[in-house]
C-alpha positions in Angstrom: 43.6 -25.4 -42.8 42.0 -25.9 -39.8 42.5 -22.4 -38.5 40.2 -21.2 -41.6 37.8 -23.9 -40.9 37.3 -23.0 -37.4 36.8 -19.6 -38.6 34.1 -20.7 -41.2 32.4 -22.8 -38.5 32.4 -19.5 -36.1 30.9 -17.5 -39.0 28.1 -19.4 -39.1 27.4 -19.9 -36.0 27.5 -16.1 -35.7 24.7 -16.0 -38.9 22.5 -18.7 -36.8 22.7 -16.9 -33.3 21.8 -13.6 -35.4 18.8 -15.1 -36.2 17.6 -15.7 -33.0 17.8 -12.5 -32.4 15.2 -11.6 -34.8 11.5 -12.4 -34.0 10.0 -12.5 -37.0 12.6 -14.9 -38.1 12.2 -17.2 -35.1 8.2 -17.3 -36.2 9.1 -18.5 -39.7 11.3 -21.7 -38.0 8.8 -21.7 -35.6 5.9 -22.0 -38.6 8.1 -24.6 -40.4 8.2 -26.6 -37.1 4.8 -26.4 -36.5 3.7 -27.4 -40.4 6.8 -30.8 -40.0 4.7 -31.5 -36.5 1.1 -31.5 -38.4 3.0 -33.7 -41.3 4.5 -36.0 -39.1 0.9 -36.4 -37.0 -0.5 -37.5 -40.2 2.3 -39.4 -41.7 2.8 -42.0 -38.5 -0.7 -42.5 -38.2 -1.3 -42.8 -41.7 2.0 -43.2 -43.6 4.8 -41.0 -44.8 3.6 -41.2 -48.3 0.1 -38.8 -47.3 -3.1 -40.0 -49.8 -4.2 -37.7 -52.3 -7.3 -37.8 -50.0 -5.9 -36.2 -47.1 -4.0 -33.7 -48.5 -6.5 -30.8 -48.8 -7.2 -31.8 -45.3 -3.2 -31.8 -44.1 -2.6 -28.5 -45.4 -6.1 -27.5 -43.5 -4.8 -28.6 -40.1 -1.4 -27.0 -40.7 -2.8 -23.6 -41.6 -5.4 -23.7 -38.2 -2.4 -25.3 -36.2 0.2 -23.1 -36.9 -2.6 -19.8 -36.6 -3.8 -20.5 -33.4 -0.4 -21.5 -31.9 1.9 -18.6 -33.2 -1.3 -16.3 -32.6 -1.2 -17.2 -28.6 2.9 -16.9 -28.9 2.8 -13.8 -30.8 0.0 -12.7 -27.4 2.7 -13.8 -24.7 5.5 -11.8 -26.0 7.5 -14.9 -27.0 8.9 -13.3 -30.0 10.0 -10.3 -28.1 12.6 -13.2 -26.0 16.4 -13.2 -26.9 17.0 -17.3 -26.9 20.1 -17.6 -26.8 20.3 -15.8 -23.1 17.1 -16.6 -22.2 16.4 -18.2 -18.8 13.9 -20.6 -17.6 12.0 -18.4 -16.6 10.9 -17.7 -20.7 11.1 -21.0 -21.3 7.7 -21.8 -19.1 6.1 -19.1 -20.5 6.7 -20.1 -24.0 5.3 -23.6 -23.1 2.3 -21.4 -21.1 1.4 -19.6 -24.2 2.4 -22.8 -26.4 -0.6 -25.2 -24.1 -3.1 -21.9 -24.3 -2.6 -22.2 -27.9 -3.0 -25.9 -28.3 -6.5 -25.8 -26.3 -7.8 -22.6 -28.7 -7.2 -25.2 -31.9 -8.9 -28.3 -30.1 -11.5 -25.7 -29.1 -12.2 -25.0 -33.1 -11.5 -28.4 -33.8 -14.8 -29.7 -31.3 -16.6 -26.9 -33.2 -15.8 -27.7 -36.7 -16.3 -31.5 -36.7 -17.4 -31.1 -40.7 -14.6 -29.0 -41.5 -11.3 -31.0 -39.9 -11.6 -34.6 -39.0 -8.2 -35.7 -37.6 -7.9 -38.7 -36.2 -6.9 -38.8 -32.1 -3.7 -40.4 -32.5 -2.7 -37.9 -35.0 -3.4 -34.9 -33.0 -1.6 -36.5 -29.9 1.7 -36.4 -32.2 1.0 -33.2 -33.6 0.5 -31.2 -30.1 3.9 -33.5 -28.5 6.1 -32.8 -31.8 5.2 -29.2 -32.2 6.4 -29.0 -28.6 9.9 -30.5 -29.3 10.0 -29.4 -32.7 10.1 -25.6 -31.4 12.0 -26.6 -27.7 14.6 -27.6 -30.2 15.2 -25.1 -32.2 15.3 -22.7 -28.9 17.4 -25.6 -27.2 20.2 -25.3 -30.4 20.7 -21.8 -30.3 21.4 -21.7 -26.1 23.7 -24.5 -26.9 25.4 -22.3 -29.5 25.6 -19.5 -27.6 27.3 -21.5 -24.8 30.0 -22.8 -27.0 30.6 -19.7 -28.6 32.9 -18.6 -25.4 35.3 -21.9 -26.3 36.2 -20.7 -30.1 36.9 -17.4 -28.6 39.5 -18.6 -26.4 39.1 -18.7 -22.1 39.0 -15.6 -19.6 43.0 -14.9 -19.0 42.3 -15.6 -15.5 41.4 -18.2 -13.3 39.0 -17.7 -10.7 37.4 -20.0 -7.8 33.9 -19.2 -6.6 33.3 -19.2 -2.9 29.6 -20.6 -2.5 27.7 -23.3 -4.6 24.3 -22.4 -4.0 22.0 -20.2 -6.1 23.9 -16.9 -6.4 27.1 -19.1 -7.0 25.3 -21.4 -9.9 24.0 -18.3 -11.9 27.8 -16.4 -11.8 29.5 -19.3 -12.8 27.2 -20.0 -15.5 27.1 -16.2 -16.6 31.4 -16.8 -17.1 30.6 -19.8 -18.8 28.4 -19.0 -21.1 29.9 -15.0 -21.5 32.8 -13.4 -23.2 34.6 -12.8 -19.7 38.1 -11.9 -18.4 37.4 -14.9 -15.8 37.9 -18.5 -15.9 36.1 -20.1 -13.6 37.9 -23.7 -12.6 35.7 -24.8 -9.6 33.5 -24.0 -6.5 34.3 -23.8 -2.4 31.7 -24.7 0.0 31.3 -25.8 3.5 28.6 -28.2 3.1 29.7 -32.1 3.3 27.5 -33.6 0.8 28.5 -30.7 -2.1 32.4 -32.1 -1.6 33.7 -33.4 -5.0 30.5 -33.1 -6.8 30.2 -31.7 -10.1 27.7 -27.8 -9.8 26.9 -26.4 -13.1 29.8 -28.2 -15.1 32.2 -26.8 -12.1 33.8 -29.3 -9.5 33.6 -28.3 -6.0 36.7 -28.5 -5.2 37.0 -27.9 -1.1 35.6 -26.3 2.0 36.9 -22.7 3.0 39.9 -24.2 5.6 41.3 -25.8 2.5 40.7 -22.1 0.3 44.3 -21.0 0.9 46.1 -24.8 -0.2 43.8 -24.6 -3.5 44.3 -21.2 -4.1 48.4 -21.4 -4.3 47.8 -25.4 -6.0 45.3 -24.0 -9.2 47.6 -20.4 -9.4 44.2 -19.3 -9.1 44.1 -15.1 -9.4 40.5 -13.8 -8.5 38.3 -15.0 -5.8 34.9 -14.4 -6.1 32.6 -14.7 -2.5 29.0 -15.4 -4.4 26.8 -15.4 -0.9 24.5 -12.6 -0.4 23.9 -13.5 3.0 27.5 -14.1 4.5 27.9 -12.1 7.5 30.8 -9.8 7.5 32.5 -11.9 10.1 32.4 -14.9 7.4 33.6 -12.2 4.9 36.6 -11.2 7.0 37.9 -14.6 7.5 37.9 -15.8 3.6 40.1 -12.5 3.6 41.9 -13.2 6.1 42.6 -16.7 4.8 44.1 -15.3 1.6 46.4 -12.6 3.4 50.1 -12.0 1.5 48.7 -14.1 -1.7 48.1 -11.1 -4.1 44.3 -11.7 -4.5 41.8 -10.2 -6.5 38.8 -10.8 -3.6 34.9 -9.7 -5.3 32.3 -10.2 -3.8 28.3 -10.1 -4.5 26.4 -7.3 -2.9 24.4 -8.1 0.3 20.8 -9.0 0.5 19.4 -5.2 1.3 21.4 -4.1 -1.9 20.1 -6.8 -3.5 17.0 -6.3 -3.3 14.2 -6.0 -6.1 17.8 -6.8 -8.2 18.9 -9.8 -10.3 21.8 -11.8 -9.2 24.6 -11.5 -12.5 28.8 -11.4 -12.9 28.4 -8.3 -13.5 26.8 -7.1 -10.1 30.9 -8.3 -8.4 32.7 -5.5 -7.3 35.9 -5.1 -4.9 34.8 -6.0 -1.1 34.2 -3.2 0.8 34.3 -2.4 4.2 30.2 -2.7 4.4 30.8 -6.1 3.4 32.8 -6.6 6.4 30.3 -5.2 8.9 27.5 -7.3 7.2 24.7 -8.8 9.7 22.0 -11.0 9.8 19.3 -10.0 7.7 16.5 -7.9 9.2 13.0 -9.1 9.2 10.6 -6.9 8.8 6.7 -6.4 9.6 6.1 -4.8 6.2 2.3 -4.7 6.8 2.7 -3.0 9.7 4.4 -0.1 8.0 2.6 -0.2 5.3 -0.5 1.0 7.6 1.6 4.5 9.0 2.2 5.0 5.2 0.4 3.7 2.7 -1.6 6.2 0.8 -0.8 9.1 3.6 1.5 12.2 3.1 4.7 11.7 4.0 7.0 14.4 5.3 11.3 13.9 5.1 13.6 16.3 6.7 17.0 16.3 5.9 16.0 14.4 2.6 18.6 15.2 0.8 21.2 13.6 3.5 22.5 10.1 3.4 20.0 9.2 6.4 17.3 11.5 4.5 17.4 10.2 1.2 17.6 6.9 2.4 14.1 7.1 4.1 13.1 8.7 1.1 13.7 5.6 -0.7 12.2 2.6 1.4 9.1 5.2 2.4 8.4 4.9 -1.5 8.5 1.6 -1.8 5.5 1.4 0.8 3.4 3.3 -1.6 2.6 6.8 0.2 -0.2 8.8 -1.2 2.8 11.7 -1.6 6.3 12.3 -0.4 7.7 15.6 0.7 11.4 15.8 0.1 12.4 18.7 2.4 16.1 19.9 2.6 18.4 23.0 2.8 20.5 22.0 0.5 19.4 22.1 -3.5 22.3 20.1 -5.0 21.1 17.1 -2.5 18.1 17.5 -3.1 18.4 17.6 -6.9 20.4 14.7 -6.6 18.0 12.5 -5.0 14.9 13.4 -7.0 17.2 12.0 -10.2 17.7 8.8 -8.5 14.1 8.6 -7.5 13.2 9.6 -11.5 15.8 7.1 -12.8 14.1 4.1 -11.1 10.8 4.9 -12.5 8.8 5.8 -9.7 5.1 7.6 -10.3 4.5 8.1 -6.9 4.4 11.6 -6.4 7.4 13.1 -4.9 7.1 17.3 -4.2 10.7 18.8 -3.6 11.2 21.4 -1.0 13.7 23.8 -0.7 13.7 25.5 3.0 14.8 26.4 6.3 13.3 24.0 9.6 14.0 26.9 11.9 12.5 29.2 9.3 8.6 29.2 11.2 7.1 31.6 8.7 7.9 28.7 5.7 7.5 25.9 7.9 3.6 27.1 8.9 3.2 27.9 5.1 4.5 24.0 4.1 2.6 22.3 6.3 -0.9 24.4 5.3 -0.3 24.0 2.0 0.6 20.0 1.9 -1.0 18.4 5.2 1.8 15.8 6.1 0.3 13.1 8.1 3.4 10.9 9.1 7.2 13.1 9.6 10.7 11.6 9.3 12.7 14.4 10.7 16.3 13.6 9.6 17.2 17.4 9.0 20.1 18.4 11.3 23.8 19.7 11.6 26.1 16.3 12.7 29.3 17.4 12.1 31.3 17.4 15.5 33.9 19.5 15.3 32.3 22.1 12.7 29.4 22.7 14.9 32.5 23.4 18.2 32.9 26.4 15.7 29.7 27.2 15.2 27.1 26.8 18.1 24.4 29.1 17.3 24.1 27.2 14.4 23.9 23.9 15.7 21.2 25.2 18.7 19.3 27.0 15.8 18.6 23.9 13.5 19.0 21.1 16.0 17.3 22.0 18.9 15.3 25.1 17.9 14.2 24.1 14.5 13.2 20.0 16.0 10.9 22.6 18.4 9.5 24.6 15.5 8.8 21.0 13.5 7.3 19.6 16.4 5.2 22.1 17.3 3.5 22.8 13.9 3.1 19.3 14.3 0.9 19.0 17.0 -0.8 22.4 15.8 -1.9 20.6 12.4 -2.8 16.5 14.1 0.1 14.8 12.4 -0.3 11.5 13.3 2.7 10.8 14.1 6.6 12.2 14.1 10.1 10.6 14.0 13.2 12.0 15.0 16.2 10.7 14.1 18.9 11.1 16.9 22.9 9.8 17.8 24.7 8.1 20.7 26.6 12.0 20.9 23.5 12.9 22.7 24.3 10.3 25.7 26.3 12.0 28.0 27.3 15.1 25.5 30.8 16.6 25.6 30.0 18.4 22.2 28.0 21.3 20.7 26.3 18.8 18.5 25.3 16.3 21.1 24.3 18.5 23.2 22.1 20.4 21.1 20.2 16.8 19.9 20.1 15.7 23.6 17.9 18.9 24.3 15.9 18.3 20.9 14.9 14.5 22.2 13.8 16.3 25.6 12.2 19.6 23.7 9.9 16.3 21.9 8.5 15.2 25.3 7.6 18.8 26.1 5.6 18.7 22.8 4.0 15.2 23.4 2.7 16.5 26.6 1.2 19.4 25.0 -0.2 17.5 22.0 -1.0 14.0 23.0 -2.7 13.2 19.7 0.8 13.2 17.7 2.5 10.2 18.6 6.3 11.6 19.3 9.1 9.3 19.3 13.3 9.2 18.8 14.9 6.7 17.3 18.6 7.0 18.4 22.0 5.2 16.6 25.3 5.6 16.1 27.5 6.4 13.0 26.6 4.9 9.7 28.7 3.9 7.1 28.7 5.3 3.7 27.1 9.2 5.5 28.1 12.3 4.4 31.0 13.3 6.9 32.1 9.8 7.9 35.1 8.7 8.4 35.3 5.9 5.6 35.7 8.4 2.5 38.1 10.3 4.8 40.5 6.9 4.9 39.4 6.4 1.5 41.1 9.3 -0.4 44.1 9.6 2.1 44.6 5.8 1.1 44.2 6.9 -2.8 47.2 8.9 -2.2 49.5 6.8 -0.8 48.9 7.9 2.8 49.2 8.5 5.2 45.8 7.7 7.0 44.8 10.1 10.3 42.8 8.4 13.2 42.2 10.7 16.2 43.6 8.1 18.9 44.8 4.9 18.8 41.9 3.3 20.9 39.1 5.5 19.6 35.8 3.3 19.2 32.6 3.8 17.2 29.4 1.8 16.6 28.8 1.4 13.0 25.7 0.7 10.9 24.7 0.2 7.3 22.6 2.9 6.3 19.8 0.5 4.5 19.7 -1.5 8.0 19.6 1.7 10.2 16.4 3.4 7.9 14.7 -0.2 7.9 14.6 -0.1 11.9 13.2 3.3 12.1 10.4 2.8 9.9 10.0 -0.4 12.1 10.1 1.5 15.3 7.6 4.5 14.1 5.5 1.1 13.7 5.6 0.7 17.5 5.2 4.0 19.3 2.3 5.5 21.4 3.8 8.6 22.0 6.7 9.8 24.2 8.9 7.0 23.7 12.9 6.8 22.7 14.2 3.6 20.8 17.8 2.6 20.2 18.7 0.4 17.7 21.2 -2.7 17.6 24.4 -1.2 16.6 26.4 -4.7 17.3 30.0 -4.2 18.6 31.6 -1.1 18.7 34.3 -1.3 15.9 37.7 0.3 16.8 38.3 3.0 14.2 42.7 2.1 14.0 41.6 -1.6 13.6 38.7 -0.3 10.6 41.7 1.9 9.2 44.3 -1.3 8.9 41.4 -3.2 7.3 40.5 -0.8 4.8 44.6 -0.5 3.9 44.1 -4.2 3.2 41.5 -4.4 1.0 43.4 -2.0 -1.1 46.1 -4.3 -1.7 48.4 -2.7 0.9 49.7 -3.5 3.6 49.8 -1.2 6.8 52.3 0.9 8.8 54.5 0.0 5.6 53.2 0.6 2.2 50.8 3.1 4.0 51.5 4.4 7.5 48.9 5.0 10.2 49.1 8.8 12.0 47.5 9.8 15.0 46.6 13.0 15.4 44.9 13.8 18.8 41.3 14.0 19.6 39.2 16.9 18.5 37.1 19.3 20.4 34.1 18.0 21.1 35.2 14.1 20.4 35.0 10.9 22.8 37.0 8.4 23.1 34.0 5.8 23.0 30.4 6.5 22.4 27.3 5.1 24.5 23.7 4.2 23.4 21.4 4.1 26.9 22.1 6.7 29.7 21.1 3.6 32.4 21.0 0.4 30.9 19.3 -0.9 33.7 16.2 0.7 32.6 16.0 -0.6 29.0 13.6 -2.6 27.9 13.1 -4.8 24.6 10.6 -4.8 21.5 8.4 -6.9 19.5 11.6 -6.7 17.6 15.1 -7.8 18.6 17.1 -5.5 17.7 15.1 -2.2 18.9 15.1 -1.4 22.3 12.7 1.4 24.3 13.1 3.6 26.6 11.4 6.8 28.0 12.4 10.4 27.3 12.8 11.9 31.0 10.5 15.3 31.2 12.7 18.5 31.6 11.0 19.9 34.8 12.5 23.7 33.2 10.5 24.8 30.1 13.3 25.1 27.4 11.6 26.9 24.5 12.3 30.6 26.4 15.4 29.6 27.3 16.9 28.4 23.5 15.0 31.3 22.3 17.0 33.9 24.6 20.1 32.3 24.0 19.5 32.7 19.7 18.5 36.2 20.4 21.2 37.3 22.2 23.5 35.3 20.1 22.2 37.1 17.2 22.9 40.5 18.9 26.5 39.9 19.5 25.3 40.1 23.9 27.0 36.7 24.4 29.9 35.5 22.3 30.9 32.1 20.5 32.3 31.1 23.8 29.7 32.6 25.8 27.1 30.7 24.1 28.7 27.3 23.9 29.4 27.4 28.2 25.5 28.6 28.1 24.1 25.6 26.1 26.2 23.4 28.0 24.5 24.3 31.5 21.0 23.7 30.0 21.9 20.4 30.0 22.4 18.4 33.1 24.4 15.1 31.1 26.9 17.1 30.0 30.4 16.0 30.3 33.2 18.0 29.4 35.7 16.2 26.9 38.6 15.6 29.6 36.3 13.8 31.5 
């Protein structure tokens, strides 16, 4: 018996949130509410029996009451809000649109003196119970909605929420109130004066030290880290707490993926290893970047890339006149321009499908579309690919920065922005060798065009790139193992690829001309360390469920990369984590030289080997792998 009635009772509920739902039924309720608010103006001034002499004039006031309030609802899109999930956000602007329409019936009442005459109290209780006639109504159907997830029974698992602040309050309301697989029992936080109080109907129930204790106490299953501005280090030790329990860790998105996004349950995903190499948030002078590209033409190489596609993105959001998405690869390109049409965007955005080394397209690009500002991200980065292939890797990376740069110069860019890597410090590869004589073919240019400002920005490896080493570990951990490193000591310096773009708009920002910058890549992280964490996250445990190999370094590879060639000679920025530096001038002029070396390449004079030994004694850093 009380089964069915529960059932009945959850029926209707269903049939009353239903109607909220609807906008043209919420105006009826919300005419009714208004019409009962005029009544009960009259009737407590008056009495609750109205006198035949006033009601022609009642039924006068409802009908201009009721008009000039729905009208100014109808005008702020009330009716276009779902109430039961709406936020308090809607709920001021239904009380904007709610006073705007209040002041448009005194207005007509002032003008009208012959046609309404209310008396003052009774308009005072119309306009208050009109408000909380309505509030109500909106009020009963949130309640509803909230108390819907108790008939339906709780998540099947219990989950503890690691930060009480915002982000925290709006997930554990979002379980709460939502048909979830979640329960949420209570929150942990660090701060003193949160400890055993009560946060959005949730107890906080300890600090992190004590996350461990709680965690086996409650049989809690799922933790969920709700603080889009924990560093990764803070990350890493809430996982670190929890080792050998079996936990489900989530975690919210950082701030720079969080950006222009609400905060919801749904937005928790499994903690990744970007989570762990989370840093402070960058600050950013927006204005000034806005000034090298608002309203100008905007030129990406590489833009299909991970780097590429990335600057892409945040040069958009700085509103450039046009953006110029230049790569070799179609597919990438295709790709991005998707992503960029997905999101809305109108800003113009002209994909280009070509060559940088090809000079005969490149002069026909740049007459045709006048870029004022370049982000040259277009280059070969692949180690142990470009060993193979070294012709290659001298014809787009050194040769084809050349060709950019020049036509630069030829057609007054204002400025240009290479984007470099640490494997140009000190070289013992194809690759960095090839970008450490690009960053010294860009001071030859400056010299010869001092109008184009001319800088590299120059960092390591980013996570999440095409090529890395994270999807490598990724799919060899997908199938059971086991995971490769080179060497067992092999260090890299990582970045995310959203802080890396934001520093090199922020360092285009800065330079005069002539001038390398290297960004703040943190500590270097050692890549067998990265591998065992990674093995973690996925639930497994390492040398044992999944077994670590090591396979040798490649040709070409260090065993630790370096950012400065002296660091005695680095100075620091208006911002703290870009440093400057000067490009040395080559005394040799290098353009004959690299040309030569494709020609006879080309012509089968010099060999693979030939032309490798040849690229390496053009540049005086080089150091041979061994060394």
């Amino acid at each position: 018996m009380l089964e069915k009635e529960n059932k009945i009772i959850v029926k209707m509920m269903s049939i009353f949130l239903k109607l909220a739902s609807r906008g043209r039924y919420v105006l009826a309720l919300d005419a009714i509410a208004l019409a009962f608010a005029v009544y009960m103006g009259y009737a407590l001034r008056l009495s609750f029996l109205i006198e035949p002499a006033y009601v022609t004039e009642l039924f006068q006031t409802m009908a201009v009451f009721s008009l000039c309030v729905l009208t100014s609802l109808v005008i702020g899109k009330t009716y276009k809000t779902v109430w039961p999930r709406a936020s308090i956000e809607e709920y001021v602007s239904f009380f904007h649109s709610y006073i705007f329409g209040v002041i448009a019936f005194l207005i007509i009442l002032k003008l009208t003196t012959d046609f309404l005459r209310i008396p003052r109290s009774s308009i005072s209780i119309m306009i208050f119970c009109g408000a909380i006639f309505m509030t109500a109504s909106r009020g009963i159907w949130k309640l509803a909605f909230t108390c819907r997830k108790g008939s339906n029974g709780k998540g099947e698992q219990k989950a503890i929420i690691v930060g009480a602040g915002e982000a925290g309050v709006i997930i554990a309301r979002d379980l709460i109130r939502y048909d979830n697989e979640l329960e949420p029992i209570g929150f942990i936080d660090d701060k003193k004066e949160l400890q055993g109080m009560t946060v959005a109907s949730l107890k906080v129930l300890g600090t992190t030290k004590e996350l461990r204790r709680i965690v086996i106490s409650q049989n809690v299953e799922v933790v969920l880290i709700t603080i889009p501005s924990a560093k990764g280090t803070q990350i890493k030790k809430i996982i670190d707490t929890l080792t050998g329990l079996d936990i489900t860790v989530r975690v919210l998105p950082g701030i720079l993926d969080m950006a222009g996004g609400k905060v919801a349950a749904e937005k928790l995903r499994s903690v990744s290893l970007e989570d762990l190499l989370r840093r402070d948030p960058i600050k950013l002078d927006t204005s000034e970047i806005e000034k090298i590209v608002k309203g100008k033409t905007v030129l990406v190489t590489g833009a299909g890339g991970s780097i590429g596609s990335e600057i892409c993105r945040q040069v958009i959001a700085h509103n450039p006149a046009q953006l110029l998405a230049l790569g070799h690869g179609e597919n990438s390109i295709y790709t991005l321009l998707e992503t960029i049409n997905e999101a809305g965007i109108k800003i113009p955005v002209r994909p280009i499908i070509a060559d940088i080394a090809d000079i005969t397209t490149m002069k026909t690009i740049f007459e045709k579309h006048k870029p004022q500002v370049i982000f040259h991200a277009g280059a070969h980065k692949h180690v142990p690919l470009m060993e193979e292939n070294p012709r290659e890797a001298l014809r787009v990376n050194s040769f084809g920065t050349y060709n950019l740069a020049l036509l630069a110069g030829e057609h007054k860019v204002e400025r240009m922005v290479m984007i470099s890597t640490d494997k140009a410090v000190n070289p013992t590869s194809v690759m960095g060798a090839t970008k450490r004589l690009a960053e010294k073919l860009m001071l030859s240019v400056q010299q010869k065009y001092p109008t184009t400002a001319y800088m590299v920005v120059r960092f390591g490896n980013v996570l999440g790139s095409r090529g890395s080493v994270v999807p490598k570990f990724e799919k060899q951990i997908a199938k059971g193992g086991p995971v490769t490193v080179t060497h067992r000591d092999m260090v890299r310096y990582f970045m995310l690829i959203p802080e890396a773009v934001s520093l090199v708009l922020q360092a285009a920002t800065m330079g005069r001309g002539g001038e390398l910058y290297v960004l703040d890549m943190g500590e270097p992280v050692n890549i067998t360390e990265m591998a065992e964490t990674l093995i973690c996250l996925h639930g497994k445990e390492p040398y044992k469920d999944i077994d670590i190999e090591f396979s040798g370094i490649r040709p070409g590879e260090k065993l630790y990369e370096e950012l400065f060639y002296d660091n005695t000679h680095v100075d620091t920025t208006t911002h703290t984590k870009i440093f400057k530096t000067k490009l040395v001038p080559e005394e040799k002029d290098l353009e004959p030289i690299i040309t030569t070396m494709l020609k006879e390449s080309a012509e089968g004079i010099i060999d693979k080997a030939e032309l490798k030994k040849e690229i390496f004694n053009h540049v005086d850093e080089i150091r041979p792998t061994e060394q």
